[in-house]
N, C-alpha and C positions, 0 to 999 in steps of 0.2 A: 670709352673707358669707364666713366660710370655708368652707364645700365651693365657691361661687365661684371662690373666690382658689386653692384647692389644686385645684380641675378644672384650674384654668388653667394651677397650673403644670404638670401631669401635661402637658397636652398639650403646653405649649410646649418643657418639658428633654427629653419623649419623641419628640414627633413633630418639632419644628423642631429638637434637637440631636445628639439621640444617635440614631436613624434617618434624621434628613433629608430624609423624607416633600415637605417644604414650609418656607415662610416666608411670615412675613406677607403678601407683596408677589407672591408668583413666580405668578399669576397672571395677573398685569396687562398683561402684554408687554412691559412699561417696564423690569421690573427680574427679570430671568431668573437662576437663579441658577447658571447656566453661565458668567456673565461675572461680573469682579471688581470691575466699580459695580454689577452687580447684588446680588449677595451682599453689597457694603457699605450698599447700601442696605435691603436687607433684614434683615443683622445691626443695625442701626440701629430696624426696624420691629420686630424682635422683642424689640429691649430695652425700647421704650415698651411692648409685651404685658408685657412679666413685669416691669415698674415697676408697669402699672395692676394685675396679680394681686396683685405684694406689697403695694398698696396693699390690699386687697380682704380681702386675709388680716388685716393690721396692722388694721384698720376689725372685723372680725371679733372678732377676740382681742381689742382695746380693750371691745367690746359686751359680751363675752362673761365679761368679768371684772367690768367692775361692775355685772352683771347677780348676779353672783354676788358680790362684794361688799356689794348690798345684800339680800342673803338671798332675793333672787327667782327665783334657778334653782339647782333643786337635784334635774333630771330624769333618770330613767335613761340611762345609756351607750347603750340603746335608741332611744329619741329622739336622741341628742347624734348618733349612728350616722346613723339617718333624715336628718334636717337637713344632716346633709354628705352624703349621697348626693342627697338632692332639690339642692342646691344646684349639686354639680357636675355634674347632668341638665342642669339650667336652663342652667349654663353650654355644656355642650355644644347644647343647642337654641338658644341663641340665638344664639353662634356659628357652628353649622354653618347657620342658614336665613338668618344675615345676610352674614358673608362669605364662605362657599361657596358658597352658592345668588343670593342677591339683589344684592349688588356683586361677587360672583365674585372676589374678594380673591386666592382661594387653596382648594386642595379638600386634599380630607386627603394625595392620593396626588397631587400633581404629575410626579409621575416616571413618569408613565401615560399612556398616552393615553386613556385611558375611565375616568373617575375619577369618575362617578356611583355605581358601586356602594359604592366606599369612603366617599363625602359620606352616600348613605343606612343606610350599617354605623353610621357617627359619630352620626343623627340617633335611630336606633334602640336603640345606647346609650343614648344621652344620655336618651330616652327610659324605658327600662329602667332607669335609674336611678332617675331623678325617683317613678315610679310608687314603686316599691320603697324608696326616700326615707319617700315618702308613707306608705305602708303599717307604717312605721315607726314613724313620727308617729302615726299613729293608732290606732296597739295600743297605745302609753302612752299616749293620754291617757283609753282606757276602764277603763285597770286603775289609772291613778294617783289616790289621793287628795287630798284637801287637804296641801298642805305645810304645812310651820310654818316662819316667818322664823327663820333657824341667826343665830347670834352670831358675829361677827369681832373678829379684833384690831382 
């Protein structure tokens, strides 16, 4: 849930704020962001994105502490690494084949006119993560041993 929530925001403060790549919406033809109800409407679409990330995050960190408050996670920086990379793969994958490609929402590079090759740079990230996430994950859990339940206040 957090490499989710922190893909998500990477893409949305980099790509929909501080480049301008895109917005949720720009797209659609409904809501260009050339014009000034486009861009409100799309300012509006990308607020609910980075509501549902920081929900994603806040869900994560909630997990992630009383996972470790009951003395159940106490894995290498190794793994904690992996898991936020496979996460925000996932995110990127599901993102780029669902509104870029499948509802065509929005492609990475709106400001293009041939913006396939940027939708498949974003999947192949996204892709490259995840693996390398994985790969992560799976080198500790050959070297890690049995934990013992740690003591809390």
């Amino acid at each position: 849930m957090l490499g989710i929530g922190l893909g998500g925001f990477i893409d949305g403060i980099v790509l929909h704020q501080l480049l301008q790549w895109h917005h949720m919406l720009t797209s659609t033809g409904e809501h260009p962001m050339s014009t000034v109800a486009g861009l409100e409407a799309n300012t509006l679409a990308d607020g609910v994105f980075h509501l549902a990330t920081w929900a994603c995050v806040a869900i994560g960190s909630a997990l992630l502490y009383a996972a470790w408050r009951t003395g159940s996670i106490a894995p290498p920086w190794r793994r904690h690494s992996g898991l936020l990379l496979a996460g925000w793969g996932a995110f990127n994958l599901v993102e780029g084949l669902i509104d870029h490609q499948l509802l065509g929402l929005h492609h990475v590079r709106d400001d293009l006119g041939g913006p396939i090759g940027w939708d498949l740079a974003f999947l192949a990230l996204g892709a490259g993560l995840a693996i390398t996430g994985w790969r992560l994950v799976s080198s500790t859990r050959k070297t890690a041993g049995p934990s013992l339940p740690r003591q809390h206040p």
